[in-house]
N, C-alpha and C positions, 0 to 999 in steps of 0.2 A: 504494500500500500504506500502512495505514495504522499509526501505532503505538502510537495508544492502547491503554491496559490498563484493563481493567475489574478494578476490587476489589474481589474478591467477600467475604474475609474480612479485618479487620483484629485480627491477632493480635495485637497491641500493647495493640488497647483494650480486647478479652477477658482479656487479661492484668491490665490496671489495674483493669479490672473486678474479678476475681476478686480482686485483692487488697485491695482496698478493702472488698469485703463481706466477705472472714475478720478482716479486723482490727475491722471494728465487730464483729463478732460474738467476737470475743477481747479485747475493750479493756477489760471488766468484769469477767475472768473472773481468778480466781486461777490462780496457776500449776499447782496441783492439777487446778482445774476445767479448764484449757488441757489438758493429759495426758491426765485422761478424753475430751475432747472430740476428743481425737488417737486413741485407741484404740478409741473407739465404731466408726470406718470406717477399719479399714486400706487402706493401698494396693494397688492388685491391681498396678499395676508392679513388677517383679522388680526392678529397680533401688533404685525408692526401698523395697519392702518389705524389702530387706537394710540401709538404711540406719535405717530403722526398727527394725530387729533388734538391728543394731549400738550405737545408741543407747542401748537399754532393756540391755543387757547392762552397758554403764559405767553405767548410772545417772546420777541429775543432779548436780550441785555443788551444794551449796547458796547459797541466796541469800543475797547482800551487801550492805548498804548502801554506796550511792555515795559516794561523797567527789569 
């Protein structure tokens, strides 16, 4: 018997993937333009669409320079 495993998907690097290509795609972007670019395609997850919800109800902070 043998106990090789064949890997059919590696979630890991679909993950780096994925995040690698929202961040180029948000590295240019003002934080105004980030928001639009977040409410163009809501989440059809029930999870993250409340957390969405929940979000847009507080509102942002606004922004700081760092020290």
């Amino acid at each position: 018997m043998s106990n090789s495993v064949t890997k059919v998907v590696n979630a890991v690097q679909i993950m780096r993937d994925a995040r690698a290509d929202i961040s180029a795609k948000v590295a240019s972007m003002s934080v105004d333009e980030q928001n639009e670019w977040l409410r163009a395609d809501p989440p059809t997850d029930p999870t993250l669409l409340r957390l969405f919800t929940l979000a847009a109800q507080q509102g942002a902070a606004p922004d700081e320079p760092h020290r």
